[in-house]
VOPAGU-2260 file (C-alpha; in pm, 1 decimal, decimal comma):
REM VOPAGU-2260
SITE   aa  ch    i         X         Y         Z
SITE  UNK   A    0    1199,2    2252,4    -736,3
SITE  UNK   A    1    1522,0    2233,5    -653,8
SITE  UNK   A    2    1764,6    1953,1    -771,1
SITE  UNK   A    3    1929,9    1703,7    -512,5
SITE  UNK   A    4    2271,6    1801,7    -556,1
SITE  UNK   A    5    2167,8    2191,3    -482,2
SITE  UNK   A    6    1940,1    2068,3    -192,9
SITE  UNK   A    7    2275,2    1953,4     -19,4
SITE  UNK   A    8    2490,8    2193,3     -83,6
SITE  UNK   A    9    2524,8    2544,7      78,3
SITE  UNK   A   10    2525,6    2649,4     438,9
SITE  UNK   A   11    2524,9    2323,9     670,0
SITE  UNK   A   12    2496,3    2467,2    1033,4
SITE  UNK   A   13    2126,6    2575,4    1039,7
SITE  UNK   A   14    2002,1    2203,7    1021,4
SITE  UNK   A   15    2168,7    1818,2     970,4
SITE  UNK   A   16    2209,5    1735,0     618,4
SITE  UNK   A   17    1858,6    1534,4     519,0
SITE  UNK   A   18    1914,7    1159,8     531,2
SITE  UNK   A   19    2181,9    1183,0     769,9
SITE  UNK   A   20    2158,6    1081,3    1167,7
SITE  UNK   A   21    2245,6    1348,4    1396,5
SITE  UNK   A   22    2512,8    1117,2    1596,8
SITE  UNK   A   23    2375,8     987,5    1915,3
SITE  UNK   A   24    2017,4    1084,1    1773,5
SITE  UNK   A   25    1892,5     761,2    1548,1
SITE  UNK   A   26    1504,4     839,8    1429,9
SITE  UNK   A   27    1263,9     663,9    1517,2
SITE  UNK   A   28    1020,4     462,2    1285,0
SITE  UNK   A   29     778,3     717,6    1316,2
SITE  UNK   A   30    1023,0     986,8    1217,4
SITE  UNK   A   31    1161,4     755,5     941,9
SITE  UNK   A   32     779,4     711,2     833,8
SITE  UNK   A   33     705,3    1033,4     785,4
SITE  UNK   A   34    1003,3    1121,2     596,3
SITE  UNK   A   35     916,6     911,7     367,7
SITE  UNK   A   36     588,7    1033,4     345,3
SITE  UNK   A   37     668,7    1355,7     309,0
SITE  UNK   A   38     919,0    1255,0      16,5
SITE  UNK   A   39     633,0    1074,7    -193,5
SITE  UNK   A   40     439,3    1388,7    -171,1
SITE  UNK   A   41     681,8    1621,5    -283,3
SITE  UNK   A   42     897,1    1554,4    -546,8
SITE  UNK   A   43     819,3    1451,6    -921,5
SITE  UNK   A   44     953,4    1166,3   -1066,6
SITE  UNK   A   45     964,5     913,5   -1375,5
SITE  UNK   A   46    1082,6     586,8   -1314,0
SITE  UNK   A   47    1015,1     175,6   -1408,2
SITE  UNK   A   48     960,6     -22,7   -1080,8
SITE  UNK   A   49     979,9    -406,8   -1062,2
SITE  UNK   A   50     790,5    -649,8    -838,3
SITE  UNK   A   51     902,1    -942,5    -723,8
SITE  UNK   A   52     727,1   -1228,6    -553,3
SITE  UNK   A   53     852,7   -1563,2    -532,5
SITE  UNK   A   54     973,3   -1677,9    -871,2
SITE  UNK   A   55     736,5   -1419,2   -1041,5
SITE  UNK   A   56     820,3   -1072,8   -1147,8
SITE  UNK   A   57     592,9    -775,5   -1307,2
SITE  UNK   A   58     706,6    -409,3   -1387,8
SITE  UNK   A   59     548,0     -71,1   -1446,1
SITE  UNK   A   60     629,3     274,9   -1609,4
SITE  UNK   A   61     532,7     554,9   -1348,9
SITE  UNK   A   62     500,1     915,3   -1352,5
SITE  UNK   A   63     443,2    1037,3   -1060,8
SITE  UNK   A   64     409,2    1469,0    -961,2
SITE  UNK   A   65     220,0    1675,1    -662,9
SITE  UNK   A   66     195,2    1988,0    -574,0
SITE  UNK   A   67     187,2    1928,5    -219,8
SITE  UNK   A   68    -203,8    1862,1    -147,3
SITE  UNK   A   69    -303,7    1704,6    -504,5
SITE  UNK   A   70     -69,7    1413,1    -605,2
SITE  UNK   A   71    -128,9    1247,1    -943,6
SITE  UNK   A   72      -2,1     917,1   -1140,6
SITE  UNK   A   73      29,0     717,4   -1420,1
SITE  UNK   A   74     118,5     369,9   -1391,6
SITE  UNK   A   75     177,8     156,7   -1729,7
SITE  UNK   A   76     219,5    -245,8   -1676,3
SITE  UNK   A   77     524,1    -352,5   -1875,8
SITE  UNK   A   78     467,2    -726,0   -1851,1
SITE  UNK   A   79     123,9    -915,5   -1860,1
SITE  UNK   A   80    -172,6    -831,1   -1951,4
SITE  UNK   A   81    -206,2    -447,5   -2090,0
SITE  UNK   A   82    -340,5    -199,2   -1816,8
SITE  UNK   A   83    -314,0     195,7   -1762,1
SITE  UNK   A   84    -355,0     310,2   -1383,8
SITE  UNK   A   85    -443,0     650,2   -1324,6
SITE  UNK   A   86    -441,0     764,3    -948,8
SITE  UNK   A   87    -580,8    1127,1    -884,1
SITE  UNK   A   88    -602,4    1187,0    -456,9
SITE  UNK   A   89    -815,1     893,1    -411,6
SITE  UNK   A   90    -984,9     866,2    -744,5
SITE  UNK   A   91    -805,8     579,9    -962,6
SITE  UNK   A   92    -949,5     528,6   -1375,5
SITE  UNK   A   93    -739,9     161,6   -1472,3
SITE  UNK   A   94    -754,3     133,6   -1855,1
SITE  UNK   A   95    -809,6    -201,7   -2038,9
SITE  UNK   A   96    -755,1    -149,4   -2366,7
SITE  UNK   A   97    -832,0    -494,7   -2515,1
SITE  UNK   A   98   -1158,7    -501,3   -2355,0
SITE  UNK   A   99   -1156,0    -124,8   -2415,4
SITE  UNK   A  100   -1294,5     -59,7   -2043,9
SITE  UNK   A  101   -1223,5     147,8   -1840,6
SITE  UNK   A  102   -1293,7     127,2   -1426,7
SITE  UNK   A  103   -1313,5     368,8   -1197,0
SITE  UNK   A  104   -1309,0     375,5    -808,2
SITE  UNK   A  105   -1211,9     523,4    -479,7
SITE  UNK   A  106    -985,5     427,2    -316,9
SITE  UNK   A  107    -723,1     520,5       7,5
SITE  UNK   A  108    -405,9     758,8    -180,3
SITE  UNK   A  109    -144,1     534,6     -13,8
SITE  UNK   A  110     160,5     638,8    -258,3
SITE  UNK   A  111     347,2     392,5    -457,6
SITE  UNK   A  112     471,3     182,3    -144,5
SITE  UNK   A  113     113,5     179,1      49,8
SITE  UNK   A  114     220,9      -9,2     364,7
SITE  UNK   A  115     477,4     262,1     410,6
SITE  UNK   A  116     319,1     594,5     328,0
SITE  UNK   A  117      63,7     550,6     612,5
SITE  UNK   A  118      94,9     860,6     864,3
SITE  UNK   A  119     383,3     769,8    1095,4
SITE  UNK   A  120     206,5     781,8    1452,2
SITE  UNK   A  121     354,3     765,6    1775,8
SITE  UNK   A  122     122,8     426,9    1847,3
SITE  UNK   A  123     400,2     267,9    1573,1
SITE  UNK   A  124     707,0     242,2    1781,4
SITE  UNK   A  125     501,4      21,1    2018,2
SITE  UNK   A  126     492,4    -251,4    1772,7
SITE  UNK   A  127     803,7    -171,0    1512,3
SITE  UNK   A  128    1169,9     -30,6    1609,1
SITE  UNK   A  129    1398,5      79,2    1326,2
SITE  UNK   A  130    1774,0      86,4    1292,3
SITE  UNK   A  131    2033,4     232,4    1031,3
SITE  UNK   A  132    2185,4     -76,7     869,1
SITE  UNK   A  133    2422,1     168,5     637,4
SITE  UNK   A  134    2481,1     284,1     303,6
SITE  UNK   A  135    2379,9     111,5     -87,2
SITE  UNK   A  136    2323,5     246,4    -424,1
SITE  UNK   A  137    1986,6     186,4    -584,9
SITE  UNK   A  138    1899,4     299,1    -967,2
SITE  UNK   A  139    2207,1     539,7    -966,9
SITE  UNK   A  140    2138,6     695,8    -601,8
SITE  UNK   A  141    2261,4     722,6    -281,9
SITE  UNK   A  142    2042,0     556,3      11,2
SITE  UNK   A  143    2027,1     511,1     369,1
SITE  UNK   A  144    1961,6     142,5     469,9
SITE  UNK   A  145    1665,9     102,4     722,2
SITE  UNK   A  146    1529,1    -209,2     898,8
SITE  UNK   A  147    1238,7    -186,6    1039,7
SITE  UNK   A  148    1174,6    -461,2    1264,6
SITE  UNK   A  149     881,4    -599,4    1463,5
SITE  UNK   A  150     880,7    -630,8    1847,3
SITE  UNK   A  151     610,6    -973,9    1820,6
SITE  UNK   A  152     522,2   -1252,7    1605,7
SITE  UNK   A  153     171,0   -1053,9    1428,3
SITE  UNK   A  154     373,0    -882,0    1172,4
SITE  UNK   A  155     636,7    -903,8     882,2
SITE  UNK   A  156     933,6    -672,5     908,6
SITE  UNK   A  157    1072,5    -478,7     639,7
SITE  UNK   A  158    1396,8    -337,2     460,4
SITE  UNK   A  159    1403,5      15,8     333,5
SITE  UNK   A  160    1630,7     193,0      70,6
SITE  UNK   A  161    1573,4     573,9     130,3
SITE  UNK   A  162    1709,3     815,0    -105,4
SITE  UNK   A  163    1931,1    1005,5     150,6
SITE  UNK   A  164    1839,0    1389,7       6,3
SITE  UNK   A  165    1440,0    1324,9      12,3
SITE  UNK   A  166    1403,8    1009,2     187,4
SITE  UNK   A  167    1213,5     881,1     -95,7
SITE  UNK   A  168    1193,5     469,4     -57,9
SITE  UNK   A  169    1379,8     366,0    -373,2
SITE  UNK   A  170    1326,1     -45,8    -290,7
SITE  UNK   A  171    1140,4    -223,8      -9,0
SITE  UNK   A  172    1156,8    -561,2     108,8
SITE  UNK   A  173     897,3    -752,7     300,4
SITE  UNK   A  174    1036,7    -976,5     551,3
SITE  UNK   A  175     938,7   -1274,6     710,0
SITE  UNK   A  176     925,7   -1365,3    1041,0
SITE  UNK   A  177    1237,5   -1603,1     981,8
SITE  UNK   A  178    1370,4   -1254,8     819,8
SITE  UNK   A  179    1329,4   -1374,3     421,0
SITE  UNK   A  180    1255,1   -1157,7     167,1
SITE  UNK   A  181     910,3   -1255,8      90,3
SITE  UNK   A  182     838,3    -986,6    -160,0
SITE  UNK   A  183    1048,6    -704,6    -310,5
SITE  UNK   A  184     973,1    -354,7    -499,7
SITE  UNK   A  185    1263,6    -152,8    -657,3
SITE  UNK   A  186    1326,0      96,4    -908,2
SITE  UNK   A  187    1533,0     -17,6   -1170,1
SITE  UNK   A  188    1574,0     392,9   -1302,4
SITE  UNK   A  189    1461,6     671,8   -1196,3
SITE  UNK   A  190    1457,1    1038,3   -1252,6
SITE  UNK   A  191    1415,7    1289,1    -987,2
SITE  UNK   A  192    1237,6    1614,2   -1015,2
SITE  UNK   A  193    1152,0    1511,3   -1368,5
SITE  UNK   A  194     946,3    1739,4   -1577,6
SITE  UNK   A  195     605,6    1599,1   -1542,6
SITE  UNK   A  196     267,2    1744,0   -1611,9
SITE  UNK   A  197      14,3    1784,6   -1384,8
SITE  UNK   A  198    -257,0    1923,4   -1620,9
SITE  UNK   A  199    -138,7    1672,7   -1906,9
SITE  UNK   A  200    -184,7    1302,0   -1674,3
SITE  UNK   A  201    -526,1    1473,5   -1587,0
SITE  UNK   A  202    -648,4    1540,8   -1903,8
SITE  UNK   A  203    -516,1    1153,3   -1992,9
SITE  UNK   A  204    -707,5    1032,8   -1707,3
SITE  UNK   A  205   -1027,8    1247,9   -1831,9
SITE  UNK   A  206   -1003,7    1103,3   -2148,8
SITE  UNK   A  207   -1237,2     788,4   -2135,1
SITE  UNK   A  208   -1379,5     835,7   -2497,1
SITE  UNK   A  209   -1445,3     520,8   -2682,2
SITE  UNK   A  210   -1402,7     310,0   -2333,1
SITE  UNK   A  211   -1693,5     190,1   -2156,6
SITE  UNK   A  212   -1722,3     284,2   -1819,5
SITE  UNK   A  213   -1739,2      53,3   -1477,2
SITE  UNK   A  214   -1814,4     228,1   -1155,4
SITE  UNK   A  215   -1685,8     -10,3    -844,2
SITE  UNK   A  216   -1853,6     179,1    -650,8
SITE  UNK   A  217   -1810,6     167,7    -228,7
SITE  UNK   A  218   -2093,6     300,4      15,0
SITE  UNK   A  219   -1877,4     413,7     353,1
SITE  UNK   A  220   -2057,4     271,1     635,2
SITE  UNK   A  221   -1965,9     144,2     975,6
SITE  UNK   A  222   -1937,9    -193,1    1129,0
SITE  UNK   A  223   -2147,0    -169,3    1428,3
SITE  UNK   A  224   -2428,3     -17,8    1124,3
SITE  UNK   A  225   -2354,6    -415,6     966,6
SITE  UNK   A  226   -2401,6    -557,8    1285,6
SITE  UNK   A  227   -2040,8    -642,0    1370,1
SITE  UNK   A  228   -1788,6    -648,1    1632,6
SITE  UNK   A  229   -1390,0    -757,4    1703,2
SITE  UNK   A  230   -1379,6    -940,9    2041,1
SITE  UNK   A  231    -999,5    -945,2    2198,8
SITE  UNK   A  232    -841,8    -705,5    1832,6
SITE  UNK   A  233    -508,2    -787,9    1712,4
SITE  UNK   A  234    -279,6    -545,8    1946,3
SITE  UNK   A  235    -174,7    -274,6    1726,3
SITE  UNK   A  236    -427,6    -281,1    1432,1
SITE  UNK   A  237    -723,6      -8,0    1489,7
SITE  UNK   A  238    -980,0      34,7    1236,8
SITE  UNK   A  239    -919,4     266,6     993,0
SITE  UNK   A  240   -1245,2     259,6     755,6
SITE  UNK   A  241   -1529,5      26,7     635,1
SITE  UNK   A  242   -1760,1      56,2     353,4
SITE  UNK   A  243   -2027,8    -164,6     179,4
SITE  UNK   A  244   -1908,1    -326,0    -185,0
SITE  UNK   A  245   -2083,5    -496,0    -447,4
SITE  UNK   A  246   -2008,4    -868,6    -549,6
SITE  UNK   A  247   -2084,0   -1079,0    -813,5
SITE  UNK   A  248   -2340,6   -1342,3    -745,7
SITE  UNK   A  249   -2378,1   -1732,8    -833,9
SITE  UNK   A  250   -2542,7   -1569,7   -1165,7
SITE  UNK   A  251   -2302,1   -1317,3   -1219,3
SITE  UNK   A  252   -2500,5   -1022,4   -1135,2
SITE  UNK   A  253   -2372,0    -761,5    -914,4
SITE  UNK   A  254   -2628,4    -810,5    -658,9
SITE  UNK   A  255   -2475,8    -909,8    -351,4
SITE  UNK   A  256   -2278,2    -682,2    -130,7
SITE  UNK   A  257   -1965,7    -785,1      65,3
SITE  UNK   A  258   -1878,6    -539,6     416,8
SITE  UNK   A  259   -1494,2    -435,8     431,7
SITE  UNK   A  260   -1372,4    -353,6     728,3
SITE  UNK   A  261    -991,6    -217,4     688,1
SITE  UNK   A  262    -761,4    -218,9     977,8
SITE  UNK   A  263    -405,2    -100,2     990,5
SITE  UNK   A  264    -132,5    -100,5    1254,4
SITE  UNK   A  265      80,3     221,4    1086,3
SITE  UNK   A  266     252,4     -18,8     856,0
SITE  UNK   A  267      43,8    -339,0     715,3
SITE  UNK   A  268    -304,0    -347,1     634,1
SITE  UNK   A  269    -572,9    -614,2     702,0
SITE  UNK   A  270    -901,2    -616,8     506,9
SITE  UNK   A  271   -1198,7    -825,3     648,7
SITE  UNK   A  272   -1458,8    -897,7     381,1
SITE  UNK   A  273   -1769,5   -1012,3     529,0
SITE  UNK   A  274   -2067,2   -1131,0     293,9
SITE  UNK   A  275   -2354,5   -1383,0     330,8
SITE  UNK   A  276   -2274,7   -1750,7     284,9
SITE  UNK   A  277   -2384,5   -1920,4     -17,4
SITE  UNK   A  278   -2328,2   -2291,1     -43,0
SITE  UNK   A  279   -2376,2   -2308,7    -439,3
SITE  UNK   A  280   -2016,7   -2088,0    -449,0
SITE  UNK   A  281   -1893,7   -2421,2    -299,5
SITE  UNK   A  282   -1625,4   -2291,6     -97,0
SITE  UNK   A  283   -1374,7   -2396,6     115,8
SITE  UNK   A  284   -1234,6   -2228,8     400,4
SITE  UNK   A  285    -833,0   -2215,4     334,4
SITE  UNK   A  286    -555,8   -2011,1     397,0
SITE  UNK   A  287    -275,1   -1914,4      91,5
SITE  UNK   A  288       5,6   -1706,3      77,0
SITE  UNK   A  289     118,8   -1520,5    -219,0
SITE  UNK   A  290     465,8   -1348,6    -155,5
SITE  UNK   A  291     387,0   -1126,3     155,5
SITE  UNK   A  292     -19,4   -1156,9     105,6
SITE  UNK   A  293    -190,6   -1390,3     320,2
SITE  UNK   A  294    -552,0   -1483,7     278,4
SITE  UNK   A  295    -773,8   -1674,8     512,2
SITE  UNK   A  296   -1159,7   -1801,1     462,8
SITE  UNK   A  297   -1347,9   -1931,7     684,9
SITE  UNK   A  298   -1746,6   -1970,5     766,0
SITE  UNK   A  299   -1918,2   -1789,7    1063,6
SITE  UNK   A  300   -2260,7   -1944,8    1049,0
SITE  UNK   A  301   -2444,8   -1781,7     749,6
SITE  UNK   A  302   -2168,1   -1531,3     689,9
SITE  UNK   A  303   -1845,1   -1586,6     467,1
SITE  UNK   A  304   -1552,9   -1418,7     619,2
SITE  UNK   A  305   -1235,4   -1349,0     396,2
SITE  UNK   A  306    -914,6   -1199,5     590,8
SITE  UNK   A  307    -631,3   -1041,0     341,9
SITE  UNK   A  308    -289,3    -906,7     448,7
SITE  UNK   A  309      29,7    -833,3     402,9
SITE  UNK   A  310      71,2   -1031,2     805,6
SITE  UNK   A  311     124,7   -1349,3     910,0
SITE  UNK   A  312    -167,0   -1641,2     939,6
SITE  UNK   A  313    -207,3   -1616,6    1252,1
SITE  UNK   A  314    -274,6   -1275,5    1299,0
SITE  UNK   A  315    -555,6   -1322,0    1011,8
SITE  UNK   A  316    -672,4   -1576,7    1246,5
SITE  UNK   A  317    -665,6   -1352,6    1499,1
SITE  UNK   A  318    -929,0   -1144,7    1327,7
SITE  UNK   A  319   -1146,1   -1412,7    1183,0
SITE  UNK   A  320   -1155,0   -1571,4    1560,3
SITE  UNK   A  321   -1248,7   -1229,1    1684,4
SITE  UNK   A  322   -1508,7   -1141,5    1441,6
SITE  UNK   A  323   -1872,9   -1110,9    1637,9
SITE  UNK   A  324   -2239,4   -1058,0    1531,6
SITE  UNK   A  325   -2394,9    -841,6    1743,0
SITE  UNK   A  326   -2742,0    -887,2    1590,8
């Protein structure tokens, strides 16, 4: 692959330099979206990322190659407890190593920035419009500054740092409706086009021996199957899958099963989690915030209905108002 500084060299004429607004021609945020996109899938890279939320911070090693239709991980947590993430398409391994177990899943390949590696669809300018705020460095690198703002009150807005060769997002910021940063991701270093091996993180994600193995296993499913409805959906958010997991009981036994129905509006995800009511859990309905994730509970006759988000309370509301048994 070829380095950045080669990439922009050479004959300009036959197409603008990537990263760079044709003047008079701003991109869209569907166009910005799937440059990004498009950067997470092809280009290798090593790099430390931190987290920030509030007045806590976490950060992870990550390798990072694809090949253009398999993309691969590994992401090592540098603060906390100990945990190894492997991510393989949509088949993640996470390593504990002091309870020496390891669990595996399926799960969505959303990248390394989820709520922007989404496919960057028309339907998203209806909802988000983005504008070039300028130039920064980030971890050594030249970036284009992008805001991407929303055109109601039923989302967050966000900041983007893309690498102006590949586009790749370098930091993000979650913004709040006020337009604070309500929860930040950056690299701190980084190294493009790095030398990593596909057939060596594979084999280290193979290599379970001496772990014991937990399947979190999903059963895909639909919501009018589970008997379920949205009356009056959040404008902008369409489903985009639903599946059947298992939850722990009162007991502790895996016997119950919770629906989750996923919807998505291009950009942020909400997850409704829909399982029978049990009074002995003793809960309460409530709504938290956690940096940029909101969570709401509340009781629909016997069902308990959990709405998580990166997006404002009241568009969780939104969903948990509009949620409707249809048998």
């Amino acid at each position: 692959m070829a380095t950045a500084s080669a990439q922009s060299g050479g004959d300009r004429s036959a197409a603008p330099v990537p990263g760079i607004e044709t003047a008079g021609e701003p991109r869209s945020v569907g166009a910005w979206l799937v440059r990004m996109n498009e950067a997470s899938r092809r280009r290798a890279y090593v790099g430390t990322v931190v987290v920030s939320t509030g007045a806590s911070m976490a950060s992870a090693r990550i390798w990072h190659v694809c090949d253009g239709t398999q993309q691969i991980e590994r992401v090592v947590t540098l603060t906390g407890v100990p945990r190894t993430t492997f991510r393989r398409n949509d088949e993640v391994v996470t390593f504990l190593p002091q309870s020496m177990v390891a669990v595996t899943e399926r799960r969505e390949s959303l990248g390394l920035f989820p709520k922007l590696l989404r496919n960057g669809d028309e339907a998203v300018g209806q909802f988000y419009q983005a504008r070039s705020t300028g130039h920064d460095r980030v971890a050594g690198l030249e970036a284009d500054v992008v805001l991407i703002e929303p055109r109601d009150r039923l989302r967050f807005g966000y900041r983007v740092w893309s690498e102006r060769v590949s586009g790749l997002v370098l930091k993000l910021q979650t913004l709040s409706l006020e337009g604070q940063v309500l929860e930040q991701v950056v690299f701190s270093e980084l190294q493009l086009d790095a030398p990593v091996s596909m057939q060596k993180l594979a084999r280290m994600m193979d290599s379970t021996a001496g772990y014991r193995i937990e399947r979190n296993e999903a059963a895909p499913t639909t919501a009018l199957t589970e008997g379920w409805s949205i009356v009056n959906p959040v404008p902008g958010f369409r489903s985009v899958s639903c599946q059947k997991r298992s939850v722990a009981s009162v007991d502790g036994r895996a016997n119950e099963s919770a629906m989750q129905w996923v919807f998505s509006d291009g950009l942020a995800t909400v997850s409704l989690f829909v399982q029978p009511y049990d009074a002995r859990r003793q809960l309460l309905e409530s709504a938290t915030a956690v940096g940029a994730t909101h969570t709401l509970t509340r009781r629909h006759g016997a069902w308990w209905v959990t709405a998580v988000g990166e997006a404002p309370l009241q568009t969780l509301a939104g969903f948990a108002r509009g949620l409707e048994r249809t048998r």
